[in-house]
LUMLUMLO-480563 format. One record per residue: residue in one letter; x, y, z of N, C-alpha, C, O, CB in turn. Coordinates in steps of 0.1 Angstrom, whole numbers, plus 5000, padded with zeros to 4 digits. Glycine has a CB too. Example, Ala and Ser with C-alpha at 12.3 -4.5 7.8 and 13.67 -1.06 7.14 Angstrom:
<kedrens>
A513249435078512349555078513249675078514249675085511349555090 S512849785071513749895071512950005079513450115080514149945057 
</kedrens>
This chain:
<kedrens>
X503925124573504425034563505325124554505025234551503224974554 X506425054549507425154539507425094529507724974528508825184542 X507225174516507925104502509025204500509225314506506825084486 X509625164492510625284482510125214464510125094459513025254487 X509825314459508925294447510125264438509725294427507825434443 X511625224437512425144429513325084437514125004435512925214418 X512925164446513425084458512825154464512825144477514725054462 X521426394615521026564624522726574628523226674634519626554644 X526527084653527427134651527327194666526827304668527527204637 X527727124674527327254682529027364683530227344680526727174702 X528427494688528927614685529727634701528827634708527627724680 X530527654706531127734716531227844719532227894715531827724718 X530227904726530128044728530928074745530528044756528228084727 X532428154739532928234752532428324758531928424753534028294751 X532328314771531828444784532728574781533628584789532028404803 X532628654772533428744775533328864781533028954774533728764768 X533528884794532629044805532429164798532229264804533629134820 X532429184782532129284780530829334774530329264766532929324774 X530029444778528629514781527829484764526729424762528829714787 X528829534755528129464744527629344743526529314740528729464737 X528629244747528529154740527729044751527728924749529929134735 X527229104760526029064769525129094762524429004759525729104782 X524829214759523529274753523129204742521929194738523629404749 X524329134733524029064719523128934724522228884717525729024708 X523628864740523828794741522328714746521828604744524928814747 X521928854754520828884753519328874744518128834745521228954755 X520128944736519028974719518628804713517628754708520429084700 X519728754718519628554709519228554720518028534716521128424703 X519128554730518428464741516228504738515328434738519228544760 X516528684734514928684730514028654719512828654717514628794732 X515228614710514628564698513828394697514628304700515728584687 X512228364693511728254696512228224680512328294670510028264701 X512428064681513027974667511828024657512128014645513027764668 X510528084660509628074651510428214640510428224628507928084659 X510928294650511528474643513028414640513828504637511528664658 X513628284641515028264635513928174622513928244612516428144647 X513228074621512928044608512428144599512928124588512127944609 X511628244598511728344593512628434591512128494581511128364597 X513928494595515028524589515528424582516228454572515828564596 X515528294586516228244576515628194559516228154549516928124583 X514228194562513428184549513128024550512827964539514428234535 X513227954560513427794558512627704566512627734578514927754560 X511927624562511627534572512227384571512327324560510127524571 X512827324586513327214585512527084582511527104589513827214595 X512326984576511426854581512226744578513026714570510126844573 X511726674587512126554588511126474586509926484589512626524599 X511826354578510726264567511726114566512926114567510426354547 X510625984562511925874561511625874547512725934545511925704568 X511225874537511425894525510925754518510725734506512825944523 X510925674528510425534524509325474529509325344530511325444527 X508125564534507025534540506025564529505625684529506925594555 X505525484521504525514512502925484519502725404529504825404499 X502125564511502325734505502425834511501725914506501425804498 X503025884520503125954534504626034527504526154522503325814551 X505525984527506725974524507925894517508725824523506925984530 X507825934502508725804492509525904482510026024482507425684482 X509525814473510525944461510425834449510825714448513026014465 X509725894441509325824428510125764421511325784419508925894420 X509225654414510525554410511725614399512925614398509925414404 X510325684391511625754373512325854379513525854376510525854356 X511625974387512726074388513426084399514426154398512326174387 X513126014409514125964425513026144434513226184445517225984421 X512326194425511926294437511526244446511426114447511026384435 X511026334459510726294472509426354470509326464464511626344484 X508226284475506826354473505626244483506126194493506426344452 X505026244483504326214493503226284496503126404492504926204502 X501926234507501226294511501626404521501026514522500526204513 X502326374528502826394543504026544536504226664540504026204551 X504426484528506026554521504826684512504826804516507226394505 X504226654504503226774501502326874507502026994506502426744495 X501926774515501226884527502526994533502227114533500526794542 X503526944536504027054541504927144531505227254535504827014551 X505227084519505627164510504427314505504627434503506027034499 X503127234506501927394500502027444519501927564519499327334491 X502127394531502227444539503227564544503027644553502127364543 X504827544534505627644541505227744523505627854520507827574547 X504727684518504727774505503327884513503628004518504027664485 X502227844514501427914523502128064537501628174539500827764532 X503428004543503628104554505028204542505328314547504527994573 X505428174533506428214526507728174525508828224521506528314528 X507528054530509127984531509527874519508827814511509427884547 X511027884525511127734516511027604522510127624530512427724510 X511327514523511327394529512527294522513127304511509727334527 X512827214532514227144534514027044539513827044551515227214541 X514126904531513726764542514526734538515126734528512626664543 X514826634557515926534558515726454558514526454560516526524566 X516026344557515626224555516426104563517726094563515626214542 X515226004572515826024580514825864590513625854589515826194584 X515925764598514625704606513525804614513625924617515225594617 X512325694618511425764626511925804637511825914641510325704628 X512725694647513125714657514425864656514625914667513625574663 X514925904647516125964649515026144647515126264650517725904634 X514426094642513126224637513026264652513726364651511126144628 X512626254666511926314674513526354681513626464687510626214682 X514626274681515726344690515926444682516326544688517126274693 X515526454668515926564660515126704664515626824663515426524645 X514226674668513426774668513526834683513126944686512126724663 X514126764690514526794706515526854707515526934716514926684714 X516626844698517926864695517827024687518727104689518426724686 X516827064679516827134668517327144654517327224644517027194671 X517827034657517926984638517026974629517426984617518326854636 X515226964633514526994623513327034631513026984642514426904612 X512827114625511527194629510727104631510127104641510927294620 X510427034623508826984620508926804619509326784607508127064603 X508726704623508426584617507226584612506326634619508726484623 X507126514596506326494593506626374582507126374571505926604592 X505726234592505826114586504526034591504625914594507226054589 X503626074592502725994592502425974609501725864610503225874584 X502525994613502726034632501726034642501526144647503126174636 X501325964646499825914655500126024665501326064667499625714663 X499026084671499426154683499026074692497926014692499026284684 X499926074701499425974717499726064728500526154726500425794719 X499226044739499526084755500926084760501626174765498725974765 X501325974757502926014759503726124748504526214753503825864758 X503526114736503926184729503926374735504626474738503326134717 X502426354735502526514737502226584749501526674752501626584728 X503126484757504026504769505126594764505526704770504626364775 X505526554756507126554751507026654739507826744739507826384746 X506426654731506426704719505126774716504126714721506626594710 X504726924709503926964705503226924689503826914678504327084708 X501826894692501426884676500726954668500327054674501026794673 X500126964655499627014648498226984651498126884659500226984637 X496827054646496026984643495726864632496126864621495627044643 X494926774638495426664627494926654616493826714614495426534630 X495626554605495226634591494626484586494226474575496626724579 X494726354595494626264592494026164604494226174616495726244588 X493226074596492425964606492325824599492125774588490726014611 X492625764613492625644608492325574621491825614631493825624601 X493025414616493125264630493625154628493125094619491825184635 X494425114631494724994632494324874630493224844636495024984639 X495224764621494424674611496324574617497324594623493724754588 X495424464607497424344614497024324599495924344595497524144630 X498124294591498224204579498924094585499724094595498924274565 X498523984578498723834582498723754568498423804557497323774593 X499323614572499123484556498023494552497123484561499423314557 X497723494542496323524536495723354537494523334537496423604517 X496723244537496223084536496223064550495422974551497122954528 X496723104564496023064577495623134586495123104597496623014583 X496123284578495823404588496723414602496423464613494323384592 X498223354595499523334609498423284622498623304634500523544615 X497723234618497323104636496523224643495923204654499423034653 X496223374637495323444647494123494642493723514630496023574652 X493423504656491823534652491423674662490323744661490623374657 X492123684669492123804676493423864679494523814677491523784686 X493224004686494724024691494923924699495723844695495124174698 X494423884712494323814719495623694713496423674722493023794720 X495623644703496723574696497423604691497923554681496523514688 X498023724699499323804692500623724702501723744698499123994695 X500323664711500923614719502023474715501623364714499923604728 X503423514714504223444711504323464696505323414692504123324716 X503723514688503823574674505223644670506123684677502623684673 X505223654657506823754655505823854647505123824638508623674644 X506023974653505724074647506324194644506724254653505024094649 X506324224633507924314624507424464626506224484623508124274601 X508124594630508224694629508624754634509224694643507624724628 X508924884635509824974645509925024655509725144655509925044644 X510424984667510624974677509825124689509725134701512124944675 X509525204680509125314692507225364682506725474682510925514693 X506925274678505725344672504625254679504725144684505625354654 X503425364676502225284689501925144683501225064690500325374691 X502425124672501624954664502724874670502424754667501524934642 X503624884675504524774682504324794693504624704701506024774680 X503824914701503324914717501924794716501824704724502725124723 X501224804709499824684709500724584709500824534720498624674694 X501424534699502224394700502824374713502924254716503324374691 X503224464721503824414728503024414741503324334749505024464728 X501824514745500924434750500224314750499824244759500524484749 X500224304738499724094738500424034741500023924744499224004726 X501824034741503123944741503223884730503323754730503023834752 X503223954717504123894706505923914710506423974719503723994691 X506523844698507923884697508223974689507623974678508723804694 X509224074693509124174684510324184671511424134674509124314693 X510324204662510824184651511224334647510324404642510124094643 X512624374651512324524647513524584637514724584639512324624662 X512824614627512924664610513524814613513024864623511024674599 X514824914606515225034606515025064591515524994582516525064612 X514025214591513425214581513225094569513225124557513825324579 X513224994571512724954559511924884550511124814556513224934557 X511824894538510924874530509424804531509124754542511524814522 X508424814519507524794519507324574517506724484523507124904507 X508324594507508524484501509524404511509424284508508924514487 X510224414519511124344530509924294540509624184543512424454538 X509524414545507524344559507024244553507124134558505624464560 X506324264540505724174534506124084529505223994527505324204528 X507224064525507723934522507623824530507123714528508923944519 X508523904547508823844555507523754562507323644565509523934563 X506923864563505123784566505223674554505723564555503323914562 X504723714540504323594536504523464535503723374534504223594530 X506823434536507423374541507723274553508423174553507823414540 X507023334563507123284573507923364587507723394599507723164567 X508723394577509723444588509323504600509923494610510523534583 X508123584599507423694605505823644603505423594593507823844598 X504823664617503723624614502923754612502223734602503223524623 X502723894616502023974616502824114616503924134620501223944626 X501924214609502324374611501124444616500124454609502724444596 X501124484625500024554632501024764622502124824623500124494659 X499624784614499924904610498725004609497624984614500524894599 X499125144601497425204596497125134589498025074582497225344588 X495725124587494125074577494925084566495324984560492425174576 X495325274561495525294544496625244544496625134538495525434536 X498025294549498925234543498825054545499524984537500125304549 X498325014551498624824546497624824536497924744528498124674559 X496524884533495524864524496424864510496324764503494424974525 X497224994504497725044496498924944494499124904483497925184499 X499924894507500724824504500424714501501124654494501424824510 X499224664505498824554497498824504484499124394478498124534499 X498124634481497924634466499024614455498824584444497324754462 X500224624460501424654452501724524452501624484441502624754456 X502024454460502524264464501624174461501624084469502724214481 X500524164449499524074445499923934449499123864455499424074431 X501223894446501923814446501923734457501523614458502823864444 X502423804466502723774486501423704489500423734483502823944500 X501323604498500923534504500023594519500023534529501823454504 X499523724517499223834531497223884527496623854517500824044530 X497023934534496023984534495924064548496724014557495123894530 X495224164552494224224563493624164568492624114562493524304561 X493824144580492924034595491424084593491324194598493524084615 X490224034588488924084583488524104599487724204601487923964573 X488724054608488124054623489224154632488924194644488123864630 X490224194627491324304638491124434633491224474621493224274638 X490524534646490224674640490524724657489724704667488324694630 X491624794658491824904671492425004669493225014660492424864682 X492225074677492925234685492725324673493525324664494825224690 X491725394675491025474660492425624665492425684676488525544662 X493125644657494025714658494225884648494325904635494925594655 X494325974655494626114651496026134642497126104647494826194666 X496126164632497826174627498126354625497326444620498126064606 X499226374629499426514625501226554630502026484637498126614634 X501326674625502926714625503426754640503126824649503126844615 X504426654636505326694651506526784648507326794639506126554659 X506226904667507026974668507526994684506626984693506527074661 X508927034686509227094696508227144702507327214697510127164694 X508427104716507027194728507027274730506027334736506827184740 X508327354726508627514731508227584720508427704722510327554735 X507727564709507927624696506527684690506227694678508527504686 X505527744704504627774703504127874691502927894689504527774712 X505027924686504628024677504127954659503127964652506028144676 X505627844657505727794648504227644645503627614634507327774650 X503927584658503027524660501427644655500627604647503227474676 X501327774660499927844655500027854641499027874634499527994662 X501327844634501627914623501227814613500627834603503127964622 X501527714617501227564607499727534612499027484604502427394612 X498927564627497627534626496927624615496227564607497027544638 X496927744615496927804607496127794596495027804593497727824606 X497627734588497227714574497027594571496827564559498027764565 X497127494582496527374580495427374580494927284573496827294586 X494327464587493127484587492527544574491427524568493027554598 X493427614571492627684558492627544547491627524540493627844551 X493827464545493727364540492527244536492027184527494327334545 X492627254553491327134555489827244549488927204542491227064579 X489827304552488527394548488727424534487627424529488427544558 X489727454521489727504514489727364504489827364491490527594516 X489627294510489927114504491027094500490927004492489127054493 X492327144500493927134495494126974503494426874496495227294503 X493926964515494226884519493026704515493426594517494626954532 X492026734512491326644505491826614492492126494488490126694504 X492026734486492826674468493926584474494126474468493726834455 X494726634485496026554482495826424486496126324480497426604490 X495226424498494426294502493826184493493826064496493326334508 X493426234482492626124472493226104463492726024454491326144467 X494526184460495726154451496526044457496525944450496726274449 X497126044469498025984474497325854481497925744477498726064483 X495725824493495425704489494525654485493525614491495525664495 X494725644471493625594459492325644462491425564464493325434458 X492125744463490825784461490125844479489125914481490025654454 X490925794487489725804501490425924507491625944506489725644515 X489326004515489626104518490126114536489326154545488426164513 X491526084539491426054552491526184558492326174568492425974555 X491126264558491226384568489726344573489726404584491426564562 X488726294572487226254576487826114580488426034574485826264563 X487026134600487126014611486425894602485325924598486126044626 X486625794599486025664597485225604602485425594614486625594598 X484025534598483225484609483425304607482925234598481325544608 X484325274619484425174620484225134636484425224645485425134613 X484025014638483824994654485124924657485224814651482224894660 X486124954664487124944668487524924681487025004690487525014663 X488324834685489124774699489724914707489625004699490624654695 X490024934713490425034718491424964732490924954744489125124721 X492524944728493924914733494224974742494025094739494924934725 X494824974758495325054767496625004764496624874763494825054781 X497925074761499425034761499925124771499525234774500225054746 X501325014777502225094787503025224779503825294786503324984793 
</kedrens>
């Protein structure tokens, strides 16, 4: 779910036969990105900036802050760096990180089987499951997923909560990054019947839209889900570096304080005990 709280040069390198300039050529070939982010003092991240509380920017001062956005901010403060976020869709976040335009995504990021095929992750700093917000006066015509079928359901085209939809055979309705207040409207409107998202963020976005005509499906609860930071596969150094001090986090409770700042009080780094559906998606 997104609110907004007021609302990725390549280089040409010539072959030139001389012995130096192999040897230089050499030296960049042995250096791992984890010993180039460290000369350069910097860590990249990629963030949409409009996924509340994960990633947003306050309404009075337009900063960028977040659960997601803080953790990694005491995280590169922890290894000695600075940090640098882009901002950015989710989908453009993983070519980014393929590409090397940013080190790290970090937006809220389920880890799945296909993913970390492709991509290396963090340990996770976050737990959760999947919940549908629906019209709070008919509950959009569903009582199970099972009734997801021929439904319009709104979200972003490459994340596991539109892979469920499209296992049931809803229609997909697909939103680029945007807002908290655009999903929800569209549900309560009509336009759209369901958002299959995380538990906290629809919990939290709820709270903001008193107004809207939505509530949380009391009977839909699946795919109890791991969240944590994505990185390049090759980038094995920079991946121990962030387990690291994510661990000291989770142990030192840094990552609990931020947790119960950002969603009202609950501490999501601790698994949930809820009994939950458990979804096979293509």
């Amino acid at each position: 779910m997104k609110r907004t709280t007021k609302g990725l040069a390549a280089t040409l390198f010539l072959a030139i036969p001389l012995a130096a300039c192999g040897d230089d050529s050499t030296n960049q070939a042995d250096t791992s990105r984890w010993e180039e982010i460290q000369e350069e003092g910097k860590l990249t991240i990629g963030t949409a900036g409009t996924l509340y509380p994960a990633s947003f920017r306050e309404e009075e001062s337009d900063t960028l802050t977040g659960f997601d956005v803080e953790l990694m901010k005491e995280i590169a403060k922890r290894l000695e760096l600075e940090v640098e976020f882009k901002e950015m869709a989710f989908d453009n976040m993983l070519t980014s990180v393929q590409n090397g335009q940013i080190d790290v995504a970090a937006n809220d990021i389920s880890v799945t089987e296909d993913r970390k095929e492709k991509f290396a992750f963090s340990k996770p700093y976050k737990y959760t499951y999947g919940t549908a917000i629906v019209r709070k006066s008919d509950l959009s015509g569903i009582e199970s997923l099972e009734d997801l079928k021929g439904k319009k359901a709104a979200g972003e085209a490459t994340t596991v909560f539109m892979d469920v939809a499209r296992e049931y055979g809803a229609e997909e309705v697909i939103y680029d990054n945007a807002t908290n207040d655009q999903y929800l409207r569209d549900v309560s409107t009509g336009r759209t019947d369901v958002i299959l998202n995380d538990y906290y963020l629809q919990t939290l976005a709820l709270a903001f839209f008193p107004e809207f005509d939505i509530t949380i499906h009391p009977d839909i609860a699946y795919n109890p889900q791991e969240v944590a930071f994505l990185m390049d596969k090759e980038n094995d150094e920079l991946q121990e570096n962030i387990d690291r001090v994510l661990g000291e986090m989770l142990e030192d409770g840094t990552v609990k304080e931020l947790s119960e700042q950002f969603y009202n009080g609950a501490d999501v780094s601790v698994e949930p005990d809820v009994d939950a559906t458990i979804v096979e998606t293509k």
